[in-house]
N, C-alpha and C positions, 0 to 999 in steps of 0.2 A: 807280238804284243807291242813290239816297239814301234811297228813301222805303223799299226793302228793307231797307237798313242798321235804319232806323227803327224800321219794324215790325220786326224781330229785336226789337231794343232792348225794346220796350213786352209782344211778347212773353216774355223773359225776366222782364221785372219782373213780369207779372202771373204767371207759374210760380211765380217765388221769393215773391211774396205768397198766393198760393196753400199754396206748401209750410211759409209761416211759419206760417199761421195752422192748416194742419193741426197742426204742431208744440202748436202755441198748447193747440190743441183736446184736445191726447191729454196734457198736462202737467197741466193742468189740473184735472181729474178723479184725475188722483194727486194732485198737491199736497194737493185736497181732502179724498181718500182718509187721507192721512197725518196729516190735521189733524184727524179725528174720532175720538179716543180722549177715555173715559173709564177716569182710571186709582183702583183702588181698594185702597188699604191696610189691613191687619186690622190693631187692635188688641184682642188679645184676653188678658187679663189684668191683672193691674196696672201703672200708669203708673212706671217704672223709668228709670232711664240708659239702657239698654240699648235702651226702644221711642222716649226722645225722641232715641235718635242716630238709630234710622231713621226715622223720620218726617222728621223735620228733613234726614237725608241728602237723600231720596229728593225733598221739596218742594225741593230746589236744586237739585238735578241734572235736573227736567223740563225737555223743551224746551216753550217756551209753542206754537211752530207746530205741535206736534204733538198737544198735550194740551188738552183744553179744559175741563175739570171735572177735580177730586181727591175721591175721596169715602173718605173717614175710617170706616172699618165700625166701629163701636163698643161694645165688651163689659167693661167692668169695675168691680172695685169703688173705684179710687181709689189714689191712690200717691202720689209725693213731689210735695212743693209746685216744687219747683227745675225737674225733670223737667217737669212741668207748665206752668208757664211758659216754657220752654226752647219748648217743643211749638206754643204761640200766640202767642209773638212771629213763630214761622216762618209760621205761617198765618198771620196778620194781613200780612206783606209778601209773601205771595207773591202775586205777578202774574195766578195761576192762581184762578176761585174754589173754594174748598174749602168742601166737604158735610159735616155729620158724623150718621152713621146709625147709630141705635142700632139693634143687630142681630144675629143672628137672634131669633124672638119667644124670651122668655123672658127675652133681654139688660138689663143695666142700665149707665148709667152715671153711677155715685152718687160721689160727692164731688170729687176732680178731672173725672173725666170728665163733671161737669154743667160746670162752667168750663168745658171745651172746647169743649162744643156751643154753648154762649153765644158762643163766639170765632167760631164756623163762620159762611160766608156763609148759606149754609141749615143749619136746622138739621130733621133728620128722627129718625122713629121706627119701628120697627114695632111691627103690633099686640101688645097682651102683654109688653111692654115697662115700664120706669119709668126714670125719674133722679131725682134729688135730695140729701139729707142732704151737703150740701158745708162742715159744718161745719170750720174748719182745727182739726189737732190738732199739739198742741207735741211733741218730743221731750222722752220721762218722760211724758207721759199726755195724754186729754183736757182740754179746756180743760173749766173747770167753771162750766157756764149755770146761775144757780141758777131754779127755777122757783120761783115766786109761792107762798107757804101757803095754807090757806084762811082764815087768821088778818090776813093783809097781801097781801089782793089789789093785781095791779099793775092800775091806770087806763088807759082803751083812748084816746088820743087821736084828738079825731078824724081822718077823714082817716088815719089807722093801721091797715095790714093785718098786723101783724107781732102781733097777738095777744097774750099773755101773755108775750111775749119780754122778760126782766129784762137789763138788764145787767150781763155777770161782774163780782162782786167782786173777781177779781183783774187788778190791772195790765197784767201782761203776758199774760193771754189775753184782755182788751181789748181790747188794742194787737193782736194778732193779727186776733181776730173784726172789727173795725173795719175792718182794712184786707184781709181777705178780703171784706167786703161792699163798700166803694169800687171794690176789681178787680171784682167782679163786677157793678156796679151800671151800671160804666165799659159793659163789654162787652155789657150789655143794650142802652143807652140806642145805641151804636154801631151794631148792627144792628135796633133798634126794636124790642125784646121786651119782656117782662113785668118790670122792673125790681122791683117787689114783693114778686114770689115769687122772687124770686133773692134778694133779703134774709130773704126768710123760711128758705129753704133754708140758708143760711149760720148764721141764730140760733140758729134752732129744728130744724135739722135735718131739712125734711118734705122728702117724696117722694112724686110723683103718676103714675098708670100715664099711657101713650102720648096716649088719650083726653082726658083731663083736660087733656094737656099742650097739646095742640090749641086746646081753648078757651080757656083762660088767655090766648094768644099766646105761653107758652114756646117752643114749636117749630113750625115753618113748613107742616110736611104729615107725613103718614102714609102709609108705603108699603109694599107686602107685599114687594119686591123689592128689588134696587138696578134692574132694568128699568123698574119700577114707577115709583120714585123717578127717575130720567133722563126719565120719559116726563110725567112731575107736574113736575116743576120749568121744563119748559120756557118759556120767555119772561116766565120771573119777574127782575125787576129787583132786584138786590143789591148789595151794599156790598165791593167788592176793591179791598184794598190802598188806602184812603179815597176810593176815586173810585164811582159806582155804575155797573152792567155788568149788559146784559141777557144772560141766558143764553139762549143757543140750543143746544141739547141732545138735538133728536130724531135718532134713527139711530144717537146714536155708539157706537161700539163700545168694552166692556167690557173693562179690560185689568187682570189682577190681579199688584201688584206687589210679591212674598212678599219675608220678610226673607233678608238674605244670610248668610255664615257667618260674615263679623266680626258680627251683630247677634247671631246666633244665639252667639256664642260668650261676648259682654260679656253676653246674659240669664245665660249661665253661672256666669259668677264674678263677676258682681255681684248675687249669690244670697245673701244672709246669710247661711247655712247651709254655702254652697262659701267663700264668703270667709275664716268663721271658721275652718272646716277647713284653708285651705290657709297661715292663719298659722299657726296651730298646728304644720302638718306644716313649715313656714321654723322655728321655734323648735328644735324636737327634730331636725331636721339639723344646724343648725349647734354646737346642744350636742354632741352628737356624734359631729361634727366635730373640735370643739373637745379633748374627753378621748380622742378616740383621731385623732389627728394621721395624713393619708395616706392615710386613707380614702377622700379622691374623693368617691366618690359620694352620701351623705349632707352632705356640704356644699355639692355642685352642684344637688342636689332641694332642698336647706332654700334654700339664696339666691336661688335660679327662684322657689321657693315663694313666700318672704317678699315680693317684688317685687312679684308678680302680685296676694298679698293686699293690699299696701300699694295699691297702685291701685284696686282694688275697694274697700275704705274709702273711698277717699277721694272717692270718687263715692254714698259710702250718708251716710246721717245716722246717724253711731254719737256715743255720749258718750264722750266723752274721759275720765272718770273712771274709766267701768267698761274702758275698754283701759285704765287703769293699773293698775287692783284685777286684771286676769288676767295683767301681767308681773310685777305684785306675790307674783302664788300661783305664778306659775312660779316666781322666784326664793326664796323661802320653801322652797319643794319642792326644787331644787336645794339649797340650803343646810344643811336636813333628811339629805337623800343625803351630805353632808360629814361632819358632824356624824356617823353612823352609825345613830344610834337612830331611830323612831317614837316622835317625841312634840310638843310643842305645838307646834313648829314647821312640823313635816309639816301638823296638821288645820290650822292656820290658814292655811297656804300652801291644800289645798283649800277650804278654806272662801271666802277671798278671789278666789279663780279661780270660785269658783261666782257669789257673788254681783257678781263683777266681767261674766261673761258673761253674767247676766240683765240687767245694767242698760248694757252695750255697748251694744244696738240699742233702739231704742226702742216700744213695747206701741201699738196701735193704728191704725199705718198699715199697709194692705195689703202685704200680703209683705216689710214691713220687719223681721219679727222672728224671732228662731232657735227653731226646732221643738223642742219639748219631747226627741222621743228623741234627736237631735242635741246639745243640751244635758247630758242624761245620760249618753251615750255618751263627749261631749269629755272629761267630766269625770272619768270611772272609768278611760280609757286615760291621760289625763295622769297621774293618780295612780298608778296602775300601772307608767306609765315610767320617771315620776322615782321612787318608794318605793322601788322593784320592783327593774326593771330594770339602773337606774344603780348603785345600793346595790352590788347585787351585781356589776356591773363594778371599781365603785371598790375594794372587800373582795378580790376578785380579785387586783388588784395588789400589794395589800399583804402577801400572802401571800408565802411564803421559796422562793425557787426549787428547782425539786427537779427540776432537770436540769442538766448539767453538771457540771464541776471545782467551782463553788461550790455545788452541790445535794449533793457528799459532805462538805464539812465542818462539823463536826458529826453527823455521821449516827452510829448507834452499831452498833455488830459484836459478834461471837463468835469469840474464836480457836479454828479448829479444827485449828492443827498449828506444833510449832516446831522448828526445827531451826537452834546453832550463834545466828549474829546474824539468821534473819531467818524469819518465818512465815507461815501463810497465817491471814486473816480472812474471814468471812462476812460484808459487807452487803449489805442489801436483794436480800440470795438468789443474792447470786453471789460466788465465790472469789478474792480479790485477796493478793498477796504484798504483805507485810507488815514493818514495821523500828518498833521500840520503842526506848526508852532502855534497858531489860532486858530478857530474856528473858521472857515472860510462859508461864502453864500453861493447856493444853486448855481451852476451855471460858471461861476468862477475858473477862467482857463490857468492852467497849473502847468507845474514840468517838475515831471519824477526825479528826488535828487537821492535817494536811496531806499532800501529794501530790508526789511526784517521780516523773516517770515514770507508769511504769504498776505502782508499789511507793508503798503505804499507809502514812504515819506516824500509829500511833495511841498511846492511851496508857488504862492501864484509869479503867473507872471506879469 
């Protein structure tokens, strides 16, 4: 009885080790399954608030068991320095290694976008491709590199790849250039690239195609694909998040991770071009608003408006002067509208508003600056609203009512009948009964000086 009990015993255990380990067997292969993605974000345009909120979203929200590579697809000409940086403090901590591929043939990623690939664990290319000119640009202009005369050549030190590279004479695009070359010299020396030409690329501005880039040590490999590129990088050893990490990379599967509708929406109105527009449209609602009281609706669109633009500023590199020089021409133009006439006050209110919105946003950085017919356009409606528009609202009001009990006095008539104390008058085309201090005769032209009733007291004129 016992050794039955026994054996029962020994046979369940080996069943349920049995059924563990089938378990074991079929979890496992998922797990595995779910832990082979390659996930790949486009950026394709200029480096904005807009592309480093998603990026940066999307690198925090991976799960590391699921994801095992980020690959960066990379196309552009360069954008704000904030943005930018915002974008590679997140790659450099994230847990996951991140690729950045310049991509498809024809792609560039010239000025931030060469920083970026320097941050990347790998950094790749496709054929036909180039990066470079990552020179920093100031808001108000380029920094000004003076190049060598032929008169006072600059001396090549040795050990010097940096060429005829002068240093600016100005101060503060110095202090810029200087401390764009230390960041970028940082983030060479970090993943073991070409530290040289990343200085040169900063001074002097050069850009070398995919090829070139290869030789130098700029970037790690060449790929015609992101297939390509997953199937090349595998069991290259890299630098994540300061620790170094082989990748194992064959098989995984490709997962593209497009932007959402809040990204798609902040590219929206963090547009120079929507931003300026939608202050502008906050301005002329709530003026008014303001001259015609109860309106609603022009001051619910102008305060949404203003809102939405003030946040978009504040996320762009605009100059604070030139937003004063355009509430300066609005108020000038308002005041012009007061005043009654077109004169010096109205042009220089446009004048100010013009040269206030070319020097708002600043000339040289990718998609940071307002589109020429945008500019013309803002400028001929605002002038048109306020000259225009409001002029004649305000004239409007000042004008004598001419309906009502107060729209007949004053008014002037025709007596066409008397009889006794009281007569009939003509104005403005219709027949009213009539009382005078006398009698007046046919014809007699008069002017209404008050009302009783529905009987005219007038008196001639």
């Amino acid at each position: 009885m016992e050794r039955s009990a026994h054996g029962f015993a020994r046979g369940g255990l080996t069943a349920c080790t049995l059924l563990l380990a089938l378990l074991v067997g079929l979890l496992l292969p998922a797990c595995a399954r779910a832990a082979s993605r390659a996930v790949v974000l486009d950026i394709d345009g200029a480096i904005g608030p807009a592309v480093a909120d998603y990026v940066v979203r999307e690198l925090r929200d991976l799960d590391r068991s699921d994801v095992r590579l980020v690959i960066l697809r990379l196309n552009t000409p360069g954008g704000l320095d904030s943005s930018m940086r915002e974008i590679i403090r997140a790659m450099l901590a994230s847990p996951i290694p991140v690729a950045v591929y310049v991509a498809p043939s024809g792609a560039r990623a010239a000025s931030a976008g060469t920083y970026i690939a320097y941050a990347s664990a790998v950094a790749a290319m496709a054929p036909g491709t180039n990066l470079g000119a990552a020179t920093p640009i100031r808001i108000g202009g380029m920094p000004q590199l003076p190049s060598p005369t032929p008169e006072k050549p600059v001396e090549q030190k040795p050990g010097d790849k940096s060429g005829n590279a002068a240093e600016p004479a100005d101060t503060e695009t110095r202090k810029s250039v200087n401390d764009a070359v230390a960041y970028i010299r940082g983030l060479a020396e970090l993943h073991g690239r070409n530290a040289d030409w990343a200085e040169d690329a900063v001074r002097r501005s050069v850009s070398i195609p995919s090829s070139e880039a290869l030789k130098l040590k700029v970037i790690d490999v060449i790929a015609d694909d992101v297939a390509d590129l997953i199937r090349k990088i595998d069991g290259r050893t890299v630098v994540v998040n300061g620790r170094p990490q082989r990748l194992a990379t064959a098989g995984l599967e490709v997962a593209m991770l497009k932007p959402d509708w809040r990204t798609e929406l902040l590219a929206v109105i963090t547009n120079p071009n929507v931003a300026f527009m939608l202050l502008l449209v906050g301005v002329y609602g709530l003026i008014f608003e303001f001259l015609s009281p109860g309106a609603v609706a022009p001051g619910v669109i102008g305060a949404i408006s203003l809102l939405v633009a003030l946040f978009a500023l504040n996320m762009l590199p605009i100059n604070y002067a030139g937003a004063a020089l355009v509430l300066l021409g609005i108020g000038l133009m308002v005041a012009e509208v007061h005043i009654g006439a077109f004169g010096a006050i109205g042009v220089g209110g446009i004048a100010a508003f013009l040269i206030g919105a070319i020097m708002m946003f600043p000339s040289g950085v990718p998609g940071g600056q307002l589109a020429l017919p945008v500019l013309a356009t803002a400028t001929l409606v605002t002038a048109t609203f306020f000259l225009l528009v409001l002029s004649l609202l305000l004239r409007s009001r000042r004008r004598p009512i001419v309906t009502g009990e107060a729209a007949l006095l004053g008014a002037r008539g025709e007596i066409v009948g008397w009889d006794g104390d009281e007569g009939r008058v003509r104005v403005w085309g219709e027949i009213w009964r009539t009382r005078a201090a006398k009698p007046l005769q046919k014809g007699t032209p008069v002017r209404v000086i008050g009302r009783d009733g529905l009987v005219l007291v007038v008196e001639p004129v």
